[in-house]
C-alpha positions in Angstrom: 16.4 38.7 -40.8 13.5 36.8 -41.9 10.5 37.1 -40.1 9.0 33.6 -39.0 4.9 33.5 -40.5 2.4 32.2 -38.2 1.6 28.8 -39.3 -2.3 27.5 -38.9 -1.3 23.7 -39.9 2.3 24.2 -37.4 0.1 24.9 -34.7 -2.8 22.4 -34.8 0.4 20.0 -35.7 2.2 21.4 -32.3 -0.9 21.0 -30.4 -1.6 17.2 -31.8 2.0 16.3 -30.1 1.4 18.0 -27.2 -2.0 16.0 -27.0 -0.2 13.2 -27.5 2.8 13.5 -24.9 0.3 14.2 -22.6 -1.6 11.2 -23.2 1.1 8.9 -23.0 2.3 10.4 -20.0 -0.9 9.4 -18.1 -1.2 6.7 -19.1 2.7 6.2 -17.7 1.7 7.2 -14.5 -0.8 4.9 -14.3 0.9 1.8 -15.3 3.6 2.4 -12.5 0.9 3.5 -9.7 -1.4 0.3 -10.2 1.9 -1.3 -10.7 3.2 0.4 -6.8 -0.4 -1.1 -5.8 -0.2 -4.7 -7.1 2.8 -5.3 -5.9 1.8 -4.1 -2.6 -0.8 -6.6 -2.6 1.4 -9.2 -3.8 4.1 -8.6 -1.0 1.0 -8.2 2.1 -0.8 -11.3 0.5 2.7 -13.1 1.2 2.5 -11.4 4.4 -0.7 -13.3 5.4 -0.1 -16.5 4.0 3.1 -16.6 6.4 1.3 -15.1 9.0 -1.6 -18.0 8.6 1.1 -20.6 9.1 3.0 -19.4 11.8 -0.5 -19.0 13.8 -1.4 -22.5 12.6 1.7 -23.8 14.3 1.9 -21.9 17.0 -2.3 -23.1 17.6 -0.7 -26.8 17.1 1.8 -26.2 19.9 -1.1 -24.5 21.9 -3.2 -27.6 21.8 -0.5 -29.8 22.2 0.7 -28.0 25.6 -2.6 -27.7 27.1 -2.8 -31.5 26.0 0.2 -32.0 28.2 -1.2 -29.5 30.9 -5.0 -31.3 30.9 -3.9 -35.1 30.2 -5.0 -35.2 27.0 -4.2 -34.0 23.9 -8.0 -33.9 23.1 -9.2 -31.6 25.6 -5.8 -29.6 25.8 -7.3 -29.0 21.4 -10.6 -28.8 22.8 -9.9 -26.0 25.2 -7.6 -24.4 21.9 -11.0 -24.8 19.9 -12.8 -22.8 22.9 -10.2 -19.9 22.9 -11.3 -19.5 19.3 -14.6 -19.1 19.6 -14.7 -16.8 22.1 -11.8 -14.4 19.7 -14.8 -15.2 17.4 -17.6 -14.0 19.3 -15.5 -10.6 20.3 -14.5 -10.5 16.9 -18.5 -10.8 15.6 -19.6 -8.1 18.5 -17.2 -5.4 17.6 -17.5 -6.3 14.0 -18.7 -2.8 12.5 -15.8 -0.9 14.5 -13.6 -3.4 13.2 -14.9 -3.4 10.0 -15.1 0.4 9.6 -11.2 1.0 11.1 -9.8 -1.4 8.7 -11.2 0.4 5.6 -9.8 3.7 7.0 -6.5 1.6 7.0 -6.6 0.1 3.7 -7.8 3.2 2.3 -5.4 5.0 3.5 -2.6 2.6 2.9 -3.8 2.4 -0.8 -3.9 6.1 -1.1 -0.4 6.7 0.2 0.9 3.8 -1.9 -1.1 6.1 -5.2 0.8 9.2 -3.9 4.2 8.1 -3.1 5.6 9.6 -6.2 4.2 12.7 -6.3 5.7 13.3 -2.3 9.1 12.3 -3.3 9.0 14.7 -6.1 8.1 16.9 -3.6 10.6 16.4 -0.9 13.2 15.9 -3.6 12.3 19.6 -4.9 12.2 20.7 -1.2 15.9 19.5 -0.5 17.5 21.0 -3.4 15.4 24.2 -2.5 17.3 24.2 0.9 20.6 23.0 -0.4 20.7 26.0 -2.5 19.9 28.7 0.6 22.3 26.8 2.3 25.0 27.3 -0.3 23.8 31.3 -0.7 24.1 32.1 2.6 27.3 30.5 3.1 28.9 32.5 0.1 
């Protein structure tokens, strides 16, 4: 048999494609992750533009039924205009709570978004890890 002689250049040449799959594999991961969190944002941006125009209409039918109710569809917009405000002034007194709880939600939303892939690897590797006990002890 021949003997196989350690190579110098071989090595720095194996460790150069190494370097390199590794490399591309980050930057893989990345792609698809910010790709998983801009299309999150495309999908909830949708979410809010829909969500605007149903509360648009829905404050149109307000008005126009409290128009009916008052006797006039300017107060019955008037008294619409009023129940705004005062969301607005709960909304401007609570403001730092607010403020501070829907961080904690987005970060965590954009977090779990980041992560998905590495839990489904995960629970992927966890099923087949109890598929396989299950098939042991049943032999």
């Amino acid at each position: 048999m021949e003997e196989e002689k350690f190579s110098l250049s071989g090595t720095f040449q194996k460790t150069k494609e190494y370097l390199d799959s590794q490399l591309n594999l980050i930057r893989l991961k990345t792609v698809e992750r910010s790709s998983r969190l801009i299309a999150s944002l495309i999908v909830d941006g949708a979410k809010i533009i829909l969500s605007l125009f149903i509360l648009f209409f829905l404050c149109l039918a307000l008005g126009f039924y409290l128009g009916e109710v008052l006797g006039s569809n300017s107060l019955g917009f008037l008294a619409t205009a009023v129940i705004f405000l005062l969301i607005l002034v709960l909304i401007r007194v609570f403001e730092p709570t607010l403020e501070s709880r829907f961080m904690d939600l987005s970060i965590r939303r954009f977090s779990a978004k980041w992560t998905d892939e590495l839990e489904e690897e995960e629970n992927s590797v966890k099923q087949e890890n109890v598929e396989d006990d299950e098939t042991k002890q049943n032999s």
